[in-house]
C-alpha positions in Angstrom: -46.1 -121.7 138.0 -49.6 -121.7 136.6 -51.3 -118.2 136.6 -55.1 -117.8 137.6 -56.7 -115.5 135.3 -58.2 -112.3 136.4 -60.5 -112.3 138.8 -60.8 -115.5 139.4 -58.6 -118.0 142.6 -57.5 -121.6 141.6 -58.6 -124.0 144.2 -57.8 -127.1 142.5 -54.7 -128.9 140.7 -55.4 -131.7 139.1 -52.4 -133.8 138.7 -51.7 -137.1 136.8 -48.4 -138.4 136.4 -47.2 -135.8 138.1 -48.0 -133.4 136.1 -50.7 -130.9 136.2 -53.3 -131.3 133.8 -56.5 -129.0 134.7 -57.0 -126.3 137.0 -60.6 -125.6 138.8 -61.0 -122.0 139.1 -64.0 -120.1 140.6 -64.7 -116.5 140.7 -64.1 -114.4 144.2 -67.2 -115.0 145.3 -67.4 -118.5 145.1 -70.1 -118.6 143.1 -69.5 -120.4 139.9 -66.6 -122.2 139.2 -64.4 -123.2 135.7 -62.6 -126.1 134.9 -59.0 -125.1 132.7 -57.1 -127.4 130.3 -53.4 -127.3 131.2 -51.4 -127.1 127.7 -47.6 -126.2 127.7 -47.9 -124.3 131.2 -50.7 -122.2 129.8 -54.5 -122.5 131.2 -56.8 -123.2 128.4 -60.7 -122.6 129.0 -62.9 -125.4 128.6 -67.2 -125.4 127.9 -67.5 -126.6 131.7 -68.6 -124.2 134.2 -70.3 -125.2 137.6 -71.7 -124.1 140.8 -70.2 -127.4 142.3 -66.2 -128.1 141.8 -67.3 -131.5 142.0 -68.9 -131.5 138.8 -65.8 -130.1 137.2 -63.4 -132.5 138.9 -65.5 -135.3 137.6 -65.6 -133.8 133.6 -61.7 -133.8 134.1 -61.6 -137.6 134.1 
């Protein structure tokens, strides 16, 4: 099971092959959200943060 870090809720799982591969994060508020690398179970931070998920779900692809 894939651990959000603190202070932050995942809202998104991005799967591929069954697998997850990124996570989309956002802080309580809901006001900016952060797209995470999967990488051996572990939640790596990527350079993309957005006020719209949808951004992030398209820099996953």
């Amino acid at each position: 099971m894939i651990k959000a870090p603190k202070n932050e809720i995942i809202w998104v799982n991005l799967i591929s092959d069954g697998v997850v591969t990124h996570v989309i994060t956002s802080t309580v508020l809901r006001d900016i959200y952060y797209l995470y690398k999967v990488e051996d179970g572990k939640l790596k931070k990527t350079r993309y943060k957005s006020e719209d998920p949808t951004e992030l779900e398209r820099k996953a692809k």
